[in-house]
TIGUVEX-559148 format. One record per residue (C-alpha): residue in three letters; x, y, z. Coordinates in steps of 0.5 Angstrom, whole numbers. Layout:
N
ALA; X; Y; Z
...
END
This chain:
428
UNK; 305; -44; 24
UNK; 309; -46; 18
UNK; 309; -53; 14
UNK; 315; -55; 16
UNK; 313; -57; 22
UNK; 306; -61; 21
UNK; 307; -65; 15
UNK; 309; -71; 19
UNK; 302; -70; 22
UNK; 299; -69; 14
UNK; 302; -75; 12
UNK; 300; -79; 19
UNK; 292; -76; 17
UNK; 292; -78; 10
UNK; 296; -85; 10
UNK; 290; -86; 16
UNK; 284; -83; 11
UNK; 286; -88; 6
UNK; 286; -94; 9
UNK; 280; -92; 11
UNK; 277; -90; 4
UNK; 279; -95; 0
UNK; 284; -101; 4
UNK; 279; -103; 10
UNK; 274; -109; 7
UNK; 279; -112; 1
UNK; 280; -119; 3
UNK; 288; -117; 1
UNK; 288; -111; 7
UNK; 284; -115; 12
UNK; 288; -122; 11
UNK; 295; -118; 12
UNK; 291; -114; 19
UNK; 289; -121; 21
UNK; 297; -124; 20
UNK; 300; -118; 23
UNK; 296; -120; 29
UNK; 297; -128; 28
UNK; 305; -126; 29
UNK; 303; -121; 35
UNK; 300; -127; 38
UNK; 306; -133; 36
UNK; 312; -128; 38
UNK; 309; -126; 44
UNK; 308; -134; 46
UNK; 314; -137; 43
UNK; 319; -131; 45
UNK; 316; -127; 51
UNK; 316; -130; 57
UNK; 323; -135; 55
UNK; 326; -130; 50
UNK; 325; -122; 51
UNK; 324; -122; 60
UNK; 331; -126; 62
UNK; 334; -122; 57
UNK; 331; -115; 60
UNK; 334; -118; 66
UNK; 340; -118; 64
UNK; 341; -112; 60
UNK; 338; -108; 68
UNK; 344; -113; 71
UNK; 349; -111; 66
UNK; 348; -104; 67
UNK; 346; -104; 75
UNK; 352; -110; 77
UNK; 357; -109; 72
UNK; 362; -104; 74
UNK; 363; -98; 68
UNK; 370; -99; 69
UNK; 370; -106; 67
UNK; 365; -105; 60
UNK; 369; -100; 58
UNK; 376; -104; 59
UNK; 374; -110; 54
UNK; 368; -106; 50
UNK; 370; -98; 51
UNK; 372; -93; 46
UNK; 379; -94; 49
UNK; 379; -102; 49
UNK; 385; -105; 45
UNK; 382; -106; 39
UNK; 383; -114; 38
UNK; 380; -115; 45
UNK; 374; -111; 44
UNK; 372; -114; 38
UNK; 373; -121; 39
UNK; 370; -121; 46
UNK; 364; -117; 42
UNK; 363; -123; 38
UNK; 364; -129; 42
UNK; 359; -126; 47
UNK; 354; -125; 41
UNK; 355; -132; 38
UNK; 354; -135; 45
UNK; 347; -132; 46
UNK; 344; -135; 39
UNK; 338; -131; 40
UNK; 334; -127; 34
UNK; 334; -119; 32
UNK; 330; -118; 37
UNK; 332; -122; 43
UNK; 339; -118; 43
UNK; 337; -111; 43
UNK; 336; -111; 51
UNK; 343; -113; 52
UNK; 345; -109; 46
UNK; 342; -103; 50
UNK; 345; -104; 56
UNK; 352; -105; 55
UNK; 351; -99; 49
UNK; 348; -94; 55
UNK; 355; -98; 59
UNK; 359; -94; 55
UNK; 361; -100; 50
UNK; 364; -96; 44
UNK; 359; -97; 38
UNK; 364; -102; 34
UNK; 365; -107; 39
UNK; 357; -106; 41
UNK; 354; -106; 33
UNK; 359; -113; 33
UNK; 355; -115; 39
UNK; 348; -113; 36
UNK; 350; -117; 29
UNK; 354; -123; 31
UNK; 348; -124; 37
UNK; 343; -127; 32
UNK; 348; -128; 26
UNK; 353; -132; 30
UNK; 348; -138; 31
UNK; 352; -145; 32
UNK; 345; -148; 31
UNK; 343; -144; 25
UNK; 350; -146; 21
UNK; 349; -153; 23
UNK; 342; -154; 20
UNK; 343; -149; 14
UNK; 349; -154; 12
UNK; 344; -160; 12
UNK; 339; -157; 10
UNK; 341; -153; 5
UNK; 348; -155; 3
UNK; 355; -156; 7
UNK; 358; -150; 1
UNK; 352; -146; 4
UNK; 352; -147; 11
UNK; 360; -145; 11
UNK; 359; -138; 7
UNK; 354; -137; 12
UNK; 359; -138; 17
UNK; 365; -135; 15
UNK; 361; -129; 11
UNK; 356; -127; 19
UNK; 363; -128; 23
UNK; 366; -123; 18
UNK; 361; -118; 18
UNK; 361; -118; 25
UNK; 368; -115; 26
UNK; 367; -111; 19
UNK; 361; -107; 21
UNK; 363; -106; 28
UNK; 369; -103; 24
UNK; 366; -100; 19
UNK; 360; -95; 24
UNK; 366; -94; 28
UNK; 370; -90; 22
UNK; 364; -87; 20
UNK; 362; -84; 26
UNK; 370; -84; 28
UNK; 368; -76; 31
UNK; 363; -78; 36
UNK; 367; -84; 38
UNK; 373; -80; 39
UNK; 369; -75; 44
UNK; 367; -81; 48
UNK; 374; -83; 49
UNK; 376; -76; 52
UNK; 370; -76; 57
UNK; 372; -84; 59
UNK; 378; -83; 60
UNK; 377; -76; 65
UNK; 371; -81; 69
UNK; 373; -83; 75
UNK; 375; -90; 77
UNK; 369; -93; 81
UNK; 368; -96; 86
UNK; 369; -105; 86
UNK; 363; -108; 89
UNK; 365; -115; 89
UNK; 370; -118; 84
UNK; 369; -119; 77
UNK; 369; -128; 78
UNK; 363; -127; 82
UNK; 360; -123; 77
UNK; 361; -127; 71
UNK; 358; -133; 75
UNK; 352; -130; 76
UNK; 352; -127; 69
UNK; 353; -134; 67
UNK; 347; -137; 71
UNK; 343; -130; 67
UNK; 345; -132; 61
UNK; 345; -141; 62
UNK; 337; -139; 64
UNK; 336; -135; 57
UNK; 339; -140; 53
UNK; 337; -147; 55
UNK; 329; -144; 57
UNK; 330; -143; 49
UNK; 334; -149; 47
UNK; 330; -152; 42
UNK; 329; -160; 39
UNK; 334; -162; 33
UNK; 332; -166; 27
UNK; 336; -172; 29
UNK; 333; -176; 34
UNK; 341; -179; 36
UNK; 343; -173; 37
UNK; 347; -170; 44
UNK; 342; -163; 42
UNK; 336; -167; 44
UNK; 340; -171; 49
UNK; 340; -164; 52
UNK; 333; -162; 50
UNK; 331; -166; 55
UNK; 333; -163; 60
UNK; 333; -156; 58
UNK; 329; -154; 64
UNK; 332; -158; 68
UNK; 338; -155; 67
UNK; 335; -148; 67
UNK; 332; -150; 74
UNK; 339; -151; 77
UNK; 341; -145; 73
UNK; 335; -140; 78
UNK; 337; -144; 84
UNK; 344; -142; 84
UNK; 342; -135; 80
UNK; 338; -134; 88
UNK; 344; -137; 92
UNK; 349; -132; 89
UNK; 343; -125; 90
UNK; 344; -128; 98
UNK; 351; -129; 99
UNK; 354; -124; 94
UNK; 348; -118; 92
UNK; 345; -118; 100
UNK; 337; -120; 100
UNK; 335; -124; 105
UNK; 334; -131; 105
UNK; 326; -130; 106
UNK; 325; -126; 100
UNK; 328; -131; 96
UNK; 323; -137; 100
UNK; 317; -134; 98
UNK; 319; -132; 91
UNK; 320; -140; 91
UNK; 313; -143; 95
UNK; 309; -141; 88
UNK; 314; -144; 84
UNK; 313; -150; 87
UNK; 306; -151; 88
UNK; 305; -150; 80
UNK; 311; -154; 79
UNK; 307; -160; 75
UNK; 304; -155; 71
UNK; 307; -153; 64
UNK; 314; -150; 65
UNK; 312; -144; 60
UNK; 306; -142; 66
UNK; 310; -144; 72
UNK; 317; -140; 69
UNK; 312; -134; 68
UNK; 310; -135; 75
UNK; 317; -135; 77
UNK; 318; -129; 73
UNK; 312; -126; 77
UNK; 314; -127; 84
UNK; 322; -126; 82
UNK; 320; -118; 80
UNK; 315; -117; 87
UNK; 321; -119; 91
UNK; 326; -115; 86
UNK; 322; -110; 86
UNK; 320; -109; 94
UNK; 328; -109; 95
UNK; 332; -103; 98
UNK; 338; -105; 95
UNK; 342; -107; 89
UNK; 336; -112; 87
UNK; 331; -107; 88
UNK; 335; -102; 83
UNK; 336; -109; 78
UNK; 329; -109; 77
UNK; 327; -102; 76
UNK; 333; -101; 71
UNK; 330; -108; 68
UNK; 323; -105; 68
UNK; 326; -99; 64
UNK; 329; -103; 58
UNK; 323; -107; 58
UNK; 318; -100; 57
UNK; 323; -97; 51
UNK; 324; -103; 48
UNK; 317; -108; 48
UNK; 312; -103; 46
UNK; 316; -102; 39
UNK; 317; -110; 38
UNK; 310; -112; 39
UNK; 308; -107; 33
UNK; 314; -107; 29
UNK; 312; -116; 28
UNK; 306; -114; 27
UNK; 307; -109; 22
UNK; 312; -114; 19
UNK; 307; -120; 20
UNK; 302; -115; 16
UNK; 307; -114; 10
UNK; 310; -121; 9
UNK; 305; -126; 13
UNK; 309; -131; 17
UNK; 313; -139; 16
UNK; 308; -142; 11
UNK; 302; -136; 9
UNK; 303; -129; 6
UNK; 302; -122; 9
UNK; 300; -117; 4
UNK; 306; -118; -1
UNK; 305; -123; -5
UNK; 309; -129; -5
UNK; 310; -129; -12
UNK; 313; -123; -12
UNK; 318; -124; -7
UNK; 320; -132; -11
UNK; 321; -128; -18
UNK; 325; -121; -15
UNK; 330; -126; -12
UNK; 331; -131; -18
UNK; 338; -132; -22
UNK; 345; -128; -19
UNK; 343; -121; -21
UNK; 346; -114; -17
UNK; 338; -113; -16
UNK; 335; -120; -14
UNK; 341; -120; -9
UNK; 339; -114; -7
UNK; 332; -115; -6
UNK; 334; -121; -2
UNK; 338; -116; 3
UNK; 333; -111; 3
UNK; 327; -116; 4
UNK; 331; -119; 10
UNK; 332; -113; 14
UNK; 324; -112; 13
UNK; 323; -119; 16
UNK; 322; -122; 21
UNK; 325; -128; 23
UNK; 326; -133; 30
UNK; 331; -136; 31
UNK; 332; -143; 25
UNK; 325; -140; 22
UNK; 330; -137; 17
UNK; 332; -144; 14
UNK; 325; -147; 12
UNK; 323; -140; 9
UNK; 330; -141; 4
UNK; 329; -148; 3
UNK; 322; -146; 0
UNK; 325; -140; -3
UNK; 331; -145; -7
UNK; 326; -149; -9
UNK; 322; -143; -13
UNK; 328; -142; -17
UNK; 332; -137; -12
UNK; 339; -137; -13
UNK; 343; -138; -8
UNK; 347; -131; -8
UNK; 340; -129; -6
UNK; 340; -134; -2
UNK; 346; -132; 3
UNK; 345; -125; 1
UNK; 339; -127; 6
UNK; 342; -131; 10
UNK; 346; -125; 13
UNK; 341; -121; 13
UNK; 335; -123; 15
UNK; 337; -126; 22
UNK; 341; -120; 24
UNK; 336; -115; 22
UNK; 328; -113; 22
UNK; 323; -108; 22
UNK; 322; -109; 30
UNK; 329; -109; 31
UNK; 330; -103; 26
UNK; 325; -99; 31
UNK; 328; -100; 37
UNK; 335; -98; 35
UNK; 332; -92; 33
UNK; 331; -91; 40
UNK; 337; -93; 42
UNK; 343; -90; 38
UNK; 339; -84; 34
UNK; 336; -86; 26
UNK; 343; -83; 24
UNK; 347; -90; 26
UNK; 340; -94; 25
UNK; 340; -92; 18
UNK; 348; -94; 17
UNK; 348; -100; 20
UNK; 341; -103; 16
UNK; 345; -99; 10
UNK; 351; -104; 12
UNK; 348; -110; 13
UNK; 344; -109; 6
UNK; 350; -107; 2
UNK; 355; -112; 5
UNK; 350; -118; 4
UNK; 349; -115; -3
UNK; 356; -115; -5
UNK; 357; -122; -2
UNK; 351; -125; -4
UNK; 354; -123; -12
UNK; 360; -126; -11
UNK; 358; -132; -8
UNK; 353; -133; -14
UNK; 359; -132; -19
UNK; 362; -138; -15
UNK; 362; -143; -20
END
């Protein structure tokens, strides 16, 4: 027995003991504890049940449905460098969703056999990417801004992606050699069926999640309005494709529908979460590719959502939410992101990777921010960090690519955001 071994359990002990003798019962404490659940309770009814369960289905689809083959033509090690990363980045930027929503479907083509380059461009650009998020950045905080944003997040993509391939250029190669010894599986189905059915996946995941605009003329709220409608017709053509393309049988189909439509007038959340409910039993009960879809979905969503829910609440419990602190000051935030300085920037990246933000949420924290005296190099260091990364996201990168390439990739994001958000400020 030697300390080497047991001082992770020594600090776990005394980081508990010392909450317990002198943080429990002040009033700074226990407002941060009482945030971290008032998170935990926001995401999971805003974010769970439209964001993370589609997106666990479509990471088991991907590694299910997808053939090998096809991931590591586009994504893989060996994939022609301007097509991997330009498919990486369109694809993200699509999603629109937030640092946590992505990793799933990072996950599942990372496990696919994507090369980390193009996968890390995907995991950046999936939440960075947000044709939305630009769009209201520019009205809201500056047309100058709204472009850097948008420029600086579609460049990062690319550049990081490239960057971790580099650094890890060792392993990569490794993983050339053995994708170009596998052999060439076996084609299902062709890869049209394939991508509607991805199509109608990822249709369900963004217009269950489309959200309202400012502009009440705006084509946005037009769509708004039949979002779930839209997705309805998604889920529909999403069934008859499992029963013409993927082979379950029509009557499994039926009776996953029957309590949909008995609840079909109540809230869409509660009759979406019934959908879900009866869509796993059918899943779950198949002997076939849909049985083996959900179980896949069902293995991401356990490595996945139990980090998540404690990574926002202790992101919760130290910085609070839109509108209220946690247990940092907000003081001390406004004045370390104040002027143009190489720190103030830096305490902006650093601040953004730690934070969580849904998607757009973002905007209205900076518009307060700016008016606090943030400068706006700080401003867009936070910009491009802040979407792409959270301490959330952080712990379930941990568990799928190993700390090393977690460490990097938040080192990345930290450092390019810094430098740029330098160079912006110095704009004149």
């Amino acid at each position: 027995m030697n300390w080497k071994n047991e001082w992770k359990p020594l600090l776990l002990i005394l980081a508990v003991f010392l909450a317990c003798f002198y943080a429990i019962g002040t009033a700074e404490f226990d407002n941060g504890v009482f945030k971290g659940l008032y998170l935990v309770r926001w995401y999971a009814r805003e974010h769970v049940i439209f964001c993370l369960i589609p997106a666990f289905f479509i990471a088991g689809a991907i590694s299910v449905f997808i053939n090998q083959a096809s991931v590591m033509k586009y994504l893989g090690a060996n994939a022609n460098k301007y097509i991997a990363y330009g498919t990486a980045s369109i694809s993200g930027s699509v999603l629109a969703v937030c640092s946590c929503t992505v990793l799933p479907i990072f996950a599942g083509i990372y496990k696919m056999g994507a090369g980390l380059g193009p996968a890390t461009a995907f995991l950046y650009s999936g939440p960075a990417i947000n044709i939305m998020a630009i769009i209201l950045t520019a009205r809201v905080l500056g047309f100058e801004l709204g472009v850097a944003r948008a420029v600086g997040a579609v460049v990062f993509s690319v550049i990081i992606g490239l960057l971790m391939h580099f650094i890890f250029r060792k392993e990569e190669k490794a993983k050339c050699e053995q994708q170009l010894k596998m052999p060439v599986p076996e084609v299902k189905r062709p890869l049209w069926q394939n991508a509607l059915f991805f199509a109608s996946l990822a249709g369900i995941l963004v217009f269950a999640n489309w959200g309202k605009s400012d502009s009440p003329s705006a084509i946005w709220n037009t769509i708004y309005s039949y979002k779930f409608a839209v997705a309805s017709f998604l889920a529909v053509s999403m069934a008859v494709m499992l029963y013409l393309w993927f082979g379950m049988k029509w009557q499994r189909l039926v009776l996953a529908a029957v309590p949909i439509l008995m609840f079909w007038p109540l809230e869409p959340m509660l009759v979406f979460a019934i959908g879900i409910i009866a869509f796993s039993i059918i899943t779950s009960t198949d002997k076939g590719e849909s049985g083996t879809w959900f179980w896949s979905s069902w293995g991401f969503t356990k490595q996945i959502l139990p980090l998540l829910l404690a990574g926002v609440f202790v992101s919760g419990f130290l910085f609070g939410q839109p509108g209220s602190t946690g247990i940092i000051p907000a003081k001390w935030i406004t004045e370390s992101v104040g002027g143009n300085s190489l720190l103030s920037n830096l305490v902006a990246s650093v601040i953004g990777v730690f934070m969580y933000f849904a998607t757009l949420t973002e905007i209205p924290i900076l518009q307060g921010l700016m008016a606090n005296g943030m400068g706006k190099g700080p401003a867009l260091a936070l910009l491009l960090a802040g979407p792409a990364l959270s301490l959330p996201s952080m712990l379930v990168l941990n568990s799928i690519m190993g700390i090393k390439k977690t460490v990097v990739y938040i080192l990345l994001v930290i450092m390019m955001s810094t430098v740029t958000g330098l160079a912006y400020g110095m704009m004149p």
